[in-house]
C-alpha positions in Angstrom: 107.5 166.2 121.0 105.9 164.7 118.3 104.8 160.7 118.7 106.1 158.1 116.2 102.9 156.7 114.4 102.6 152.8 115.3 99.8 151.2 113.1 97.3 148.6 114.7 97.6 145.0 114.6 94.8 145.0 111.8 97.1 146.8 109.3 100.2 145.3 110.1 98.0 141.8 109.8 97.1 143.2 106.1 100.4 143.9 105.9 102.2 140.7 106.2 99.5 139.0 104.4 99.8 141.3 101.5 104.0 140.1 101.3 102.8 136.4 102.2 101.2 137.2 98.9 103.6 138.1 96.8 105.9 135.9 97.8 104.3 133.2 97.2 103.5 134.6 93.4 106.8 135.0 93.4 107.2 131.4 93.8 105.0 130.1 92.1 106.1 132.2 89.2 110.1 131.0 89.3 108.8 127.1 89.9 111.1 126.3 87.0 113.9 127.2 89.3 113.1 127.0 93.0 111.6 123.2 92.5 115.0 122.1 91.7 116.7 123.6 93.9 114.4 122.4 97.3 114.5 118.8 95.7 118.6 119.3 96.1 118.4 120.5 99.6 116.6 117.4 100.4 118.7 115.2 98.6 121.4 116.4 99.9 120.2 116.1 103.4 119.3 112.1 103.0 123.0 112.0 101.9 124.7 114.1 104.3 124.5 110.7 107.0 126.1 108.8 104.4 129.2 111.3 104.0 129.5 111.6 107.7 129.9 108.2 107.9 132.6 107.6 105.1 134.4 110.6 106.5 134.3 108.8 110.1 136.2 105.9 108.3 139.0 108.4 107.3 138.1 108.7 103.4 138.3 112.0 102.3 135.1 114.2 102.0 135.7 114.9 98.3 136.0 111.4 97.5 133.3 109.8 99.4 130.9 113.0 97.8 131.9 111.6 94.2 131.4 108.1 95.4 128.4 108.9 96.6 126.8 110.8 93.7 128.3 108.3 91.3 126.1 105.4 93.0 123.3 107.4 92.7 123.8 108.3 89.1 124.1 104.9 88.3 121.2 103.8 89.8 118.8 106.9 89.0 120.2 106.4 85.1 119.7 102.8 85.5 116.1 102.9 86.9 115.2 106.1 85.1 115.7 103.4 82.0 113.4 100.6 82.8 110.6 102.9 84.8 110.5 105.0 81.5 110.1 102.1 79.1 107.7 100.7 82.1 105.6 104.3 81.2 105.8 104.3 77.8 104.1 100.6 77.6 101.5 101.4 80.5 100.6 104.6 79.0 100.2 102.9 75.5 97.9 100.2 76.5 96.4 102.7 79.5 93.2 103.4 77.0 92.9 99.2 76.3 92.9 99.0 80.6 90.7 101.8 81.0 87.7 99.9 78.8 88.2 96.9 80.4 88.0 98.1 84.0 84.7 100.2 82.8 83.7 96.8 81.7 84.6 95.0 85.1 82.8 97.9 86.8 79.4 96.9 85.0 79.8 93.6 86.4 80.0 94.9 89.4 76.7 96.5 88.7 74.9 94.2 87.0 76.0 91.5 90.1 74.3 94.6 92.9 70.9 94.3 90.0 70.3 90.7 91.8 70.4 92.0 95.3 67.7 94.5 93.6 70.1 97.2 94.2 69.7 99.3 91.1 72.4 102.0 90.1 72.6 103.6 86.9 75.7 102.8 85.2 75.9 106.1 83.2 75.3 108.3 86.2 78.2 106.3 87.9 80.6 107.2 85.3 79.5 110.2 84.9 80.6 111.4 88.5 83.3 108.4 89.0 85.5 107.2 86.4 87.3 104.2 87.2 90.3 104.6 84.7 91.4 108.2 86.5 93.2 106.4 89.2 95.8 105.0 86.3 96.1 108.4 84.2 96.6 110.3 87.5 99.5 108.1 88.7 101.2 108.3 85.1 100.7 112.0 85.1 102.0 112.1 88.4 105.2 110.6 87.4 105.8 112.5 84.4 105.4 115.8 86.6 108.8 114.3 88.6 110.2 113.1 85.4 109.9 116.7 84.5 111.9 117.9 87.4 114.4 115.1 87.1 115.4 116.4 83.1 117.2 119.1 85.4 119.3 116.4 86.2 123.0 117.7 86.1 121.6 121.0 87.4 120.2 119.2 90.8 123.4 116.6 91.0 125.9 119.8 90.4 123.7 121.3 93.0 124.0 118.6 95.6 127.5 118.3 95.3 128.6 121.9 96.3 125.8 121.8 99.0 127.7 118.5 100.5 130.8 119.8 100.7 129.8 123.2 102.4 127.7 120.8 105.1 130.3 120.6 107.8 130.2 124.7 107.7 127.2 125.6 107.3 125.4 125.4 110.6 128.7 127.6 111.7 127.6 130.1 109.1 124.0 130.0 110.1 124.8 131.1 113.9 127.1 133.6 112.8 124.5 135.1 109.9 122.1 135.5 112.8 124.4 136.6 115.3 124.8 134.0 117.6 128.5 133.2 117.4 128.6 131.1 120.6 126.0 128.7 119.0 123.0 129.3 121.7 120.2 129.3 118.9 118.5 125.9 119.4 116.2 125.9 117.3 118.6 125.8 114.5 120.4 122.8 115.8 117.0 121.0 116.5 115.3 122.1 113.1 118.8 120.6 111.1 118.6 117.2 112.8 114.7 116.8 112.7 114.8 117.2 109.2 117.4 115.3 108.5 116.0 112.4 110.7 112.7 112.4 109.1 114.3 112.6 105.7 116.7 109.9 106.1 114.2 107.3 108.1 111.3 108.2 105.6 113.6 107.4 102.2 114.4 104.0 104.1 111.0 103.2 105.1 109.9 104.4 101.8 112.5 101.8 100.0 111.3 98.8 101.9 107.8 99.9 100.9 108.4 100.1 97.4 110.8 97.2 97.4 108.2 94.9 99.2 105.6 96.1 97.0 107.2 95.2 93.8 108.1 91.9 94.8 104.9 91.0 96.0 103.0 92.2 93.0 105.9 90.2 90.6 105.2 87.0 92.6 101.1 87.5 92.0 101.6 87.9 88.5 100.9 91.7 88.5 101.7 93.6 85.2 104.7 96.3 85.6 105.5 95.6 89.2 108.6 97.7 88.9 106.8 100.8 88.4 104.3 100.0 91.3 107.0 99.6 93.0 108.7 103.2 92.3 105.0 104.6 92.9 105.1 103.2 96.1 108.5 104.3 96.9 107.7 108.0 95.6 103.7 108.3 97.2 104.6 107.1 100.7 106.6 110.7 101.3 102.6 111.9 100.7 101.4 111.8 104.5 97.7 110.0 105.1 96.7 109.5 101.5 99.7 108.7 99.5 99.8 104.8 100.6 95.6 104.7 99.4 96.9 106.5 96.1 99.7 103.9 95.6 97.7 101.1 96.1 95.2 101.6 93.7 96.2 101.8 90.2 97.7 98.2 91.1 94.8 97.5 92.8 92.6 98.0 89.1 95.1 96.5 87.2 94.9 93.4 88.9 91.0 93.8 88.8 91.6 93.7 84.9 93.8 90.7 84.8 92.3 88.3 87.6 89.0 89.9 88.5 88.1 90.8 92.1 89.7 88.1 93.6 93.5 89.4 92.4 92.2 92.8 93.2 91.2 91.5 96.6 94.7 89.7 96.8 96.6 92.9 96.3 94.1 95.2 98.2 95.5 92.5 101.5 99.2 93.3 100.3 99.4 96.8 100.4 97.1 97.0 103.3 99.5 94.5 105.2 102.6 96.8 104.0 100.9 100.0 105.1 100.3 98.5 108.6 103.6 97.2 109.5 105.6 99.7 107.7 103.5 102.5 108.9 102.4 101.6 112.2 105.3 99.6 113.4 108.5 99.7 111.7 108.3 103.7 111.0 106.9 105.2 115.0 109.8 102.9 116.2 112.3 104.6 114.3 111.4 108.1 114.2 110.1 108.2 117.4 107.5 111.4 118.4 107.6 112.8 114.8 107.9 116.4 114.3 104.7 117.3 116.0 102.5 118.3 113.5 98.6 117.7 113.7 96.8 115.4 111.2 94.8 118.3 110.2 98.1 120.7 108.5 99.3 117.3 107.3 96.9 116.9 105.1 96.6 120.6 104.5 100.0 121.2 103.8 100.2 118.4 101.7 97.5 120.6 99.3 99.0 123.8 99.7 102.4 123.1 98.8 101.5 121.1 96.0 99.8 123.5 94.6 103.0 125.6 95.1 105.4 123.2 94.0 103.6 120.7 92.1 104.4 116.7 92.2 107.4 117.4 94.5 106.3 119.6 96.6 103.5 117.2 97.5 106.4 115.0 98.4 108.1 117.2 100.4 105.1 118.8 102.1 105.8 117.2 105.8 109.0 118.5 105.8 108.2 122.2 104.4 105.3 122.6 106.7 107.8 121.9 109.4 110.4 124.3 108.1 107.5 127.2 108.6 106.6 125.7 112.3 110.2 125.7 113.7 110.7 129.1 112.3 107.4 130.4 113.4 108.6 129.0 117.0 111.6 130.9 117.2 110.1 134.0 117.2 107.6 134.9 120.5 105.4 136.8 117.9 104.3 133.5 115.6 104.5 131.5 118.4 101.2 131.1 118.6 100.6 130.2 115.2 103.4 127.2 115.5 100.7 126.0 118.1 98.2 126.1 115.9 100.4 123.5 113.9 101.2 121.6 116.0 99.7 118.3 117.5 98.6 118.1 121.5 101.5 116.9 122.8 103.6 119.1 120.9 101.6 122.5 121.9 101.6 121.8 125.1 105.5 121.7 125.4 105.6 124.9 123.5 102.9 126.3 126.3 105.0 125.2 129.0 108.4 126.5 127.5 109.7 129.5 129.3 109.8 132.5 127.7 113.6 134.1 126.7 115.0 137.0 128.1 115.5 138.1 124.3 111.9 137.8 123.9 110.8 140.1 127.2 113.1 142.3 125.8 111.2 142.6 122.1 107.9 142.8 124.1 108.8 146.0 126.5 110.3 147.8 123.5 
């Protein structure tokens, strides 16, 4: 009898890297249309609370989904309006700001001469240029503004994916055969997500609401806007809070000199530390277990893939590909890999599934 060929865990590794591949081509190629969609998904997921609770209060799901969408149109239209015009008048002075921060930043350097510390102003700028830190934030937010021009597309979008919500966990057991609902990880990846989702977007809108005051009440030029960029950059784990801060931060080191850049420098830091090291761990609890280390890779990776939105979605893709990875005995060990100590070690200590002894003896 002849034996079936089984090929060694060096080719099928080639193997499934080779696919990784071109999937992710694949991707990267149809940007224009998968961006939009995943930005729907997560919309629809920070919604889905919302809808729950209007249907809990007996209105029908239709109407509180056309309620719901309508607020939002309203405000997105409404803030779309006065961010844009914000935009165009930041990015039409942004040249006027960059010389005069240059300008500030030779103070700087001519103040470190008396202390007989002597650095060449040229060499500085030719490695460091203080203006980047303003074009980067307004390219930033054009790269969403490109994604939002899809509007109806994404709204449409969200709409049909809130009213098949109620059915679709139903549909996911039974797609993978599991009619009696036994799947966990399903369940537990569809509230995680949803959790983080829904406690980052409020955490996020205090940030950028307390932000904006406080940078209207010190005088701050377009506080609005640095207050959408702190909204949008504090979904970007680790660094997004430093990126925030600091075209604010140089603005008011043009206007009022290091002292308002040292006043708002205390703000954000002051935000970041209540909002991100009280208010947010009481709320969300654990987190989704993923070590500082993918954060901050994952947060490169897909936005790379994805661009400006995927580096604000990166927390919750990475954990997509961990939960998934966990489900299945063979990537198990690469969901460790992913996650943090505390996380790993109740993955170690899980008992394997009968389904998975059964994969390993065949």
């Amino acid at each position: 009898m002849q034996q079936s060929y089984r090929p060694s865990m060096t080719v099928r590794g080639f193997a499934v890297m080779a696919c990784l591949v071109i999937v992710l081509a694949g991707i990267k190629a149809a940007s224009a249309i998968v961006v939009p969609f995943v930005l729907s998904v997560f919309i629809a997921m920070i919604c889905s609370p919302a809808i729950s609770l209007f249907v809990r209060y007996r209105v029908p799901r239709w109407l509180a989904v056309f309620l719901l969408m309508g607020l939002i149109l309203l405000a997105g239209l409404w803030l779309a309006s006065v961010v844009g015009s914000s935009i165009n008048d930041f990015t039409k002075h942004l040249p006027t700001y960059r010389a005069q921060l240059v300008d500030q930043f030779s103070w700087i350097l001519d103040k470190l001469r008396e202390f007989n510390i002597q650095i060449s102003k040229d060499k500085v700028l030719a490695y460091f240029d203080p203006g980047m830190a303003l074009s980067m934030t307004t390219n930033t937010l054009s790269g969403v503004g490109n994604v939002m021009a899809n509007l109806f597309l994404i709204v449409l979008t969200i709409v049909f994916m809130l009213f098949e919500a109620e059915s679709l966990p139903r549909k996911l057991h039974l797609a993978l055969d599991d009619p009696d609902m036994r799947l966990s990880q399903i369940d537990r990846f569809m509230k995680s997500v949803n959790r983080y989702m829904v406690i980052k977007t409020l955490v996020s809108l205090a940030t950028g609401a307390i932000a904006g005051l406080g940078l209207w009440l010190m005088g701050v030029d377009y506080p609005l806007l640095w207050g959408v960029v702190a909204f949008l950059f504090n979904y970007i784990p680790n660094i997004g809070s430093v990126i925030a801060a600091l075209p604010p931060v140089l603005l008011a080191f043009v206007q009022f000199g290091p002292s308002g850049a040292g006043g708002v420098a205390v703000l954000y830091v002051a935000i970041n530390m209540v909002m991100g090291n009280l208010v947010e761990p009481r709320f969300m609890g654990r987190g989704l277990g993923l070590s500082t280390l993918v954060v901050f890779l994952s947060l490169i990776f897909w936005g790379w893939l994805l661009g400006s939105v995927g580096m604000l979605l990166s927390v919750p893709l990475t954990m997509i590909v961990k939960i998934a990875m966990e489900a299945n005995e063979g990537s198990r060990k690469l969901a460790i890999l992913l996650a943090d100590d505390s996380s790993a070690e109740a993955m170690l200590s899980q008992p394997r599934s009968p389904a998975d002894d059964d994969t390993d003896s065949k």
